[in-house]
N, CA, C and O atoms as a GROMACS GRO file, in nm:
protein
  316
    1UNK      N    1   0.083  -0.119   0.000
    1UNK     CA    2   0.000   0.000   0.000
    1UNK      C    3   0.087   0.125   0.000
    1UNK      O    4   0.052   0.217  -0.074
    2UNK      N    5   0.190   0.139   0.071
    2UNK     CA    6   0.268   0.212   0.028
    2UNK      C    7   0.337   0.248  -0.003
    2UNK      O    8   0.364   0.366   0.023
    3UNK      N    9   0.408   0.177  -0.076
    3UNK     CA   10   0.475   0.162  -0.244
    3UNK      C   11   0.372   0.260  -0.313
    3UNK      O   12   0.394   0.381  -0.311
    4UNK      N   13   0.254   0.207  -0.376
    4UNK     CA   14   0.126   0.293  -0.452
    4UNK      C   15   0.145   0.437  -0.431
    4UNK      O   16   0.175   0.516  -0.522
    5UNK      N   17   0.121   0.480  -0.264
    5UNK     CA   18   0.084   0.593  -0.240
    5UNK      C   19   0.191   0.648  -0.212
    5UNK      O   20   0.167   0.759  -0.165
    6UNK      N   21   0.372   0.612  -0.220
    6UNK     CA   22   0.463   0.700  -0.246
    6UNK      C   23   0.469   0.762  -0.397
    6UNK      O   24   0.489   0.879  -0.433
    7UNK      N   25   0.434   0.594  -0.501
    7UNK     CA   26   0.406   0.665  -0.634
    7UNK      C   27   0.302   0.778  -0.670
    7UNK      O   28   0.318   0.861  -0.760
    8UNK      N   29   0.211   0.770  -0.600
    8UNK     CA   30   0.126   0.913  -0.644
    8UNK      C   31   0.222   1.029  -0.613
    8UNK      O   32   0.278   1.107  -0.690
    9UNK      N   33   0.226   1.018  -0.440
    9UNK     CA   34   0.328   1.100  -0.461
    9UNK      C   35   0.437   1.171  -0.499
    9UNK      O   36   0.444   1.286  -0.454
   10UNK      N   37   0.539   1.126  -0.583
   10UNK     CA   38   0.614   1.099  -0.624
   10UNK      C   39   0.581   1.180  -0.784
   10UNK      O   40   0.640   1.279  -0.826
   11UNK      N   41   0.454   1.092  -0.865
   11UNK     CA   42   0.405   1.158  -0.974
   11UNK      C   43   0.374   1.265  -0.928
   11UNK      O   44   0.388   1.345  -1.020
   12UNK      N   45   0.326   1.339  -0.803
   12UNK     CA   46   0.274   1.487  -0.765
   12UNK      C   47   0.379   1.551  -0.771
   12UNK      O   48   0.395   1.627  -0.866
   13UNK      N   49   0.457   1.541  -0.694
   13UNK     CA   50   0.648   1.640  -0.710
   13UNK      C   51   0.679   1.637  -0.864
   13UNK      O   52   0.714   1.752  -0.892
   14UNK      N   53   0.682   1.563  -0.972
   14UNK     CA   54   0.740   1.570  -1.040
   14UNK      C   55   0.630   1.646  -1.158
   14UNK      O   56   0.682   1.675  -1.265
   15UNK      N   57   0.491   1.676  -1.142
   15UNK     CA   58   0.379   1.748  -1.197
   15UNK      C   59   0.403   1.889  -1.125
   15UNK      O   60   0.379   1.993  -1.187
   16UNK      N   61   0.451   1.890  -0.991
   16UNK     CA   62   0.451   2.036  -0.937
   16UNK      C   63   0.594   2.087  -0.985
   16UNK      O   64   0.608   2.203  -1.023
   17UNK      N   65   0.696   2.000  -0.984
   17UNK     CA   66   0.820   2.074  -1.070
   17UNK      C   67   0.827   2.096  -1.233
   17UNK      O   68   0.906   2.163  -1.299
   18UNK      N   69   0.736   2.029  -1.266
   18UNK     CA   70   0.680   2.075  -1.417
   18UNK      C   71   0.641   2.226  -1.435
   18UNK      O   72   0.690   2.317  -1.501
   19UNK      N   73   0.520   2.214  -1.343
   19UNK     CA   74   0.436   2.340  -1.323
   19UNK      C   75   0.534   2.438  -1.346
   19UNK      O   76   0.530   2.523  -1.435
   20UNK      N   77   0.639   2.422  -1.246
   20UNK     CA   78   0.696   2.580  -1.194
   20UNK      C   79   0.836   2.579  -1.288
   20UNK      O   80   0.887   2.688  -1.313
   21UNK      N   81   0.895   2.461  -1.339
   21UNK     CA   82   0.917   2.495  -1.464
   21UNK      C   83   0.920   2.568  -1.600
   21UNK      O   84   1.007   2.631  -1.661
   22UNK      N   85   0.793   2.536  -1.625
   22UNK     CA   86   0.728   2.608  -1.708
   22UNK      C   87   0.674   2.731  -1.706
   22UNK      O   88   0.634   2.785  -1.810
   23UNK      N   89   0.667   2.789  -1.584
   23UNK     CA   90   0.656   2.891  -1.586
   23UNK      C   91   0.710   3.023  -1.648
   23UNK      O   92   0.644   3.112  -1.701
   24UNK      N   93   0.847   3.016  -1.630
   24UNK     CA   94   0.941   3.108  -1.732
   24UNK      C   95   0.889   3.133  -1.868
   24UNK      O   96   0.870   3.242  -1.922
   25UNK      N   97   0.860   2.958  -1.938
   25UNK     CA   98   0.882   3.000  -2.071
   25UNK      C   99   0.746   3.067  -2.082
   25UNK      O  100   0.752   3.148  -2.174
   26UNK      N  101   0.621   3.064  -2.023
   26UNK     CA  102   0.503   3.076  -2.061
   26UNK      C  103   0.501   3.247  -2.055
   26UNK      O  104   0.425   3.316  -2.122
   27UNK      N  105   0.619   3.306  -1.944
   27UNK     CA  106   0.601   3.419  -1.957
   27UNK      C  107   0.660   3.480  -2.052
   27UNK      O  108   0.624   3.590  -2.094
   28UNK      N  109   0.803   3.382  -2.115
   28UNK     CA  110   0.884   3.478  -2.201
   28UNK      C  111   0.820   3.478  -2.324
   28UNK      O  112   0.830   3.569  -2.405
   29UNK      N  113   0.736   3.350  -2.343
   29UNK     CA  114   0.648   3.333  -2.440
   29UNK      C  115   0.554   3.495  -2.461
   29UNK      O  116   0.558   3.581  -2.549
   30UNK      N  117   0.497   3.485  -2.366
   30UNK     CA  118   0.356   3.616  -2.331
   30UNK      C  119   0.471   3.772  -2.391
   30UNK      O  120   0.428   3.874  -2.445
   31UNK      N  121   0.571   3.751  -2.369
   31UNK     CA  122   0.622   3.862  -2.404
   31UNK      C  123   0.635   3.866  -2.517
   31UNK      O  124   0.624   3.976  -2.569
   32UNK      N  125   0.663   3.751  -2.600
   32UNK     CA  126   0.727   3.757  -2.749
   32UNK      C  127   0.811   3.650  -2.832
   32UNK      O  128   0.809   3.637  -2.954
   33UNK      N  129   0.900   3.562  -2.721
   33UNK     CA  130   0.966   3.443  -2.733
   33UNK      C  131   0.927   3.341  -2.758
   33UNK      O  132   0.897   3.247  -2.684
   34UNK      N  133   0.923   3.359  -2.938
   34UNK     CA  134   0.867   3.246  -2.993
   34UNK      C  135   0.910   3.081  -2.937
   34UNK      O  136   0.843   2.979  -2.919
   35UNK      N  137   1.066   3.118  -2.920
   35UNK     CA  138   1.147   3.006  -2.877
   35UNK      C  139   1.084   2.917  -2.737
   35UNK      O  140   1.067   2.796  -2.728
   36UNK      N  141   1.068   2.980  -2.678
   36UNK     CA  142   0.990   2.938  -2.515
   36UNK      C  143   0.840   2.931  -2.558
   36UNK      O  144   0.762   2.881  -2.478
   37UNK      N  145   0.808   2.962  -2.639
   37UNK     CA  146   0.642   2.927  -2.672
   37UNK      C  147   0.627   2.770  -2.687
   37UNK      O  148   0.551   2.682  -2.647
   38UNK      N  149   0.740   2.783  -2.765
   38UNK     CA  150   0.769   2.604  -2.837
   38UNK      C  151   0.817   2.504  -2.707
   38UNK      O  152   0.770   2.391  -2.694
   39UNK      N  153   0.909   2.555  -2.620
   39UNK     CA  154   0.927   2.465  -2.483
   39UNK      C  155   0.805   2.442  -2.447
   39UNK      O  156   0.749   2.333  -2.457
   40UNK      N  157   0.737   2.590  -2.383
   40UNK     CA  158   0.598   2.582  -2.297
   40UNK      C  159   0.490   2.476  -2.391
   40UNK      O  160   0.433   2.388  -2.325
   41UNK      N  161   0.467   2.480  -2.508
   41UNK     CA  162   0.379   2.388  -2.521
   41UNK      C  163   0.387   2.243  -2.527
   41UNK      O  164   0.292   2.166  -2.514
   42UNK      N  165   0.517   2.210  -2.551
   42UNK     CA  166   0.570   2.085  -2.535
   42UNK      C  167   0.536   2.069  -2.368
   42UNK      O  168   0.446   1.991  -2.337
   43UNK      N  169   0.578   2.114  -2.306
   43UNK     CA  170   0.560   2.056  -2.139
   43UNK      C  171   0.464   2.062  -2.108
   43UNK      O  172   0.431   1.984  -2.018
   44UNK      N  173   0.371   2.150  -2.157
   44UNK     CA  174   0.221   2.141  -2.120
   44UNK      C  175   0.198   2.006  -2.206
   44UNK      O  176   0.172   1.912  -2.131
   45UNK      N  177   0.199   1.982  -2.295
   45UNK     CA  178   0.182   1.849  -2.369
   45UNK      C  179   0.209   1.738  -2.282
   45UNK      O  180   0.125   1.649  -2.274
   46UNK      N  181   0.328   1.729  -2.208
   46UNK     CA  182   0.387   1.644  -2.082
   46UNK      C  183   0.320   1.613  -1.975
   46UNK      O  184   0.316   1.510  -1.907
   47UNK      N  185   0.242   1.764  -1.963
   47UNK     CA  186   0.162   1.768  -1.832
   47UNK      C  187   0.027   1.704  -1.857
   47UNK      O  188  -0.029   1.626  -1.781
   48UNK      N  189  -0.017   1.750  -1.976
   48UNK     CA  190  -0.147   1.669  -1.953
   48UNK      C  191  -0.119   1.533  -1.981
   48UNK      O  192  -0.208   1.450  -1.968
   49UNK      N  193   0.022   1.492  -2.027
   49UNK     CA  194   0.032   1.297  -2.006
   49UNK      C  195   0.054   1.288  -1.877
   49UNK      O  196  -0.033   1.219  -1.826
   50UNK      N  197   0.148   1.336  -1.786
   50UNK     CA  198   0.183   1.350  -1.624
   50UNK      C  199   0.054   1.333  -1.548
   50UNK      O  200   0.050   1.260  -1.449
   51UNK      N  201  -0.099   1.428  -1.615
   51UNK     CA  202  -0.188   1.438  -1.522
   51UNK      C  203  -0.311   1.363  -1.559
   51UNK      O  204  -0.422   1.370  -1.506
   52UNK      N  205  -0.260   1.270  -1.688
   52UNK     CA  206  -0.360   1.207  -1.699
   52UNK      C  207  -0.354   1.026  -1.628
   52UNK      O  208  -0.451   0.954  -1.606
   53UNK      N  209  -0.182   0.987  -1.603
   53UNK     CA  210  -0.182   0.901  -1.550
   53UNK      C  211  -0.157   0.897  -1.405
   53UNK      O  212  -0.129   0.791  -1.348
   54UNK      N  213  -0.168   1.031  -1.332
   54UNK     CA  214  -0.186   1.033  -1.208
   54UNK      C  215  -0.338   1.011  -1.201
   54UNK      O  216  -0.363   0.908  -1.139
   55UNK      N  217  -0.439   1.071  -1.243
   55UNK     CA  218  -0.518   1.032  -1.272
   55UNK      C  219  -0.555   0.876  -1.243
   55UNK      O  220  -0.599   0.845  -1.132
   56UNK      N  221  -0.542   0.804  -1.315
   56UNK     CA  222  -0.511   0.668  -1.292
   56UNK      C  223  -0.497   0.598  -1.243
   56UNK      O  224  -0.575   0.507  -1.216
   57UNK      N  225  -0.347   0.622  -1.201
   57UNK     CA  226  -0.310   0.536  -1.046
   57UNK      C  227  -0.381   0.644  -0.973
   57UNK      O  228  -0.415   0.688  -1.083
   58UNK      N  229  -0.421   0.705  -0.912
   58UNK     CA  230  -0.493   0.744  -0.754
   58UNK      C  231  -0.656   0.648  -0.807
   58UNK      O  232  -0.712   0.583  -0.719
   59UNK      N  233  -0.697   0.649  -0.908
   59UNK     CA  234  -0.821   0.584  -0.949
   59UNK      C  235  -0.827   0.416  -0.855
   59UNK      O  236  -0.896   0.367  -0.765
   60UNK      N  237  -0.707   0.374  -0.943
   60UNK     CA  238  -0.653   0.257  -0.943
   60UNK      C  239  -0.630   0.178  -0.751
   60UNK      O  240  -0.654   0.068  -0.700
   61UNK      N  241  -0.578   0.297  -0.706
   61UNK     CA  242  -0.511   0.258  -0.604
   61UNK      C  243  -0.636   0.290  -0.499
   61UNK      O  244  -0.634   0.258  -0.380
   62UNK      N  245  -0.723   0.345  -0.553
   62UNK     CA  246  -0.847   0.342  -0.426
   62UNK      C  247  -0.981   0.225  -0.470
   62UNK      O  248  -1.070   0.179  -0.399
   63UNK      N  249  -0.953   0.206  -0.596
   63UNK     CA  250  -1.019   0.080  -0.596
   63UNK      C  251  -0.948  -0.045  -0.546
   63UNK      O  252  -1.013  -0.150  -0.544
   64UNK      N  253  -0.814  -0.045  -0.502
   64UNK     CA  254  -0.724  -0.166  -0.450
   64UNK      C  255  -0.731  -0.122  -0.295
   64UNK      O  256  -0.690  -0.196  -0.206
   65UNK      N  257  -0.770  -0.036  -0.279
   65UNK     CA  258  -0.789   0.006  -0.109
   65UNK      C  259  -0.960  -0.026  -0.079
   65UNK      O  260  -0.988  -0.052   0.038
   66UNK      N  261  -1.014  -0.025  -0.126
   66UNK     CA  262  -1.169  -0.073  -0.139
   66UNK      C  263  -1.173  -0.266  -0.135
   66UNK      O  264  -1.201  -0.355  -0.054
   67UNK      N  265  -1.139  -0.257  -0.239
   67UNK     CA  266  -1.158  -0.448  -0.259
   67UNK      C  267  -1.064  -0.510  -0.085
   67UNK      O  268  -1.096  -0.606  -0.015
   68UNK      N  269  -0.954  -0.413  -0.064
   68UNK     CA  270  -0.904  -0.482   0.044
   68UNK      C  271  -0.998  -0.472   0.197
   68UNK      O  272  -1.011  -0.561   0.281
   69UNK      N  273  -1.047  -0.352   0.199
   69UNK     CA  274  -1.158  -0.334   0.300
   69UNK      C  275  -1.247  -0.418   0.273
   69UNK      O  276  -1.303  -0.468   0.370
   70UNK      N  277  -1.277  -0.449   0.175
   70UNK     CA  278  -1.448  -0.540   0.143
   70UNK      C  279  -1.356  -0.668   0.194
   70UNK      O  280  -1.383  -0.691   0.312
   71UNK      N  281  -1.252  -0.760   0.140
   71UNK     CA  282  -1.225  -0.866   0.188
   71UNK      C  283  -1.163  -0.817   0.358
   71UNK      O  284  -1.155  -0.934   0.393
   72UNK      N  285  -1.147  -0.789   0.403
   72UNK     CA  286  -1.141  -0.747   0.537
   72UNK      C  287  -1.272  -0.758   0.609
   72UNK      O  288  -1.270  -0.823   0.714
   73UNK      N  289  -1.355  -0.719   0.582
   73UNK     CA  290  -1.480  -0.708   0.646
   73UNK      C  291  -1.564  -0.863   0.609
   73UNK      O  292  -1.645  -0.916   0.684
   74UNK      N  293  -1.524  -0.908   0.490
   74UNK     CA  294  -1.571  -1.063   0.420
   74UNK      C  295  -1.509  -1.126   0.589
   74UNK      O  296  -1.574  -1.167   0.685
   75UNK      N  297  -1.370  -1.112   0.572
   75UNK     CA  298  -1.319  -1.219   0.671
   75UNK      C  299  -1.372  -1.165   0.815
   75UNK      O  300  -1.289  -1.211   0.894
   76UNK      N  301  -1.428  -1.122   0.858
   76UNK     CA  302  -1.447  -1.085   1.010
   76UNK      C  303  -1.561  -1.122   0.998
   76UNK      O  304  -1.573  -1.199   1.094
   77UNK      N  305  -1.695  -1.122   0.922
   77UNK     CA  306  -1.840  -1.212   0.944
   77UNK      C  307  -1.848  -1.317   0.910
   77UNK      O  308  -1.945  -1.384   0.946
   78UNK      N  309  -1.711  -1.392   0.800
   78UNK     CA  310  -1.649  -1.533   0.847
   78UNK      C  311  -1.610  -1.629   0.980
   78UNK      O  312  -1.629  -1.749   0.998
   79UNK      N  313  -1.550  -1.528   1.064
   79UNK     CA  314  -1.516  -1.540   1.196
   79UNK      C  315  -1.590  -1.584   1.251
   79UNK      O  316  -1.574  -1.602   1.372
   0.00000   0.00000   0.00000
């Protein structure tokens, strides 16, 4: 279980150092810098793959935290 929930974590730091990354170019972009337009949209491109498979695993990993409660609770009105 937490193996999983270091990986979310883990995908979160590396989506929040994206973020602030990108920040520069988006501004040098806003100014005029075609060159950083072309970074910034590439990493935004990154980000929405970054935030679509965090997405995922947190999906993933609370339906594997569910099935383990349901067999948890199976085995105790077994008892």
């Amino acid at each position: 279980m937490r193996e999983t929930s270091t990986g979310i974590v883990e995908s979160w730091e590396t989506i929040r150092t994206l973020v602030e990354s990108l920040d520069l170019d988006v501004r040098k972009n806003a100014r005029g810098n075609v060159s950083a337009g072309i970074r910034a949209r590439k990493g935004l491109r990154l980000l929405k793959t970054l935030t679509a498979d965090l997405i995922k695993d947190t999906i993933s990993e609370e339906k594997r935290r569910k099935e383990i409660k349901k067999a948890k609770k199976a085995e105790k009105t077994e008892a």
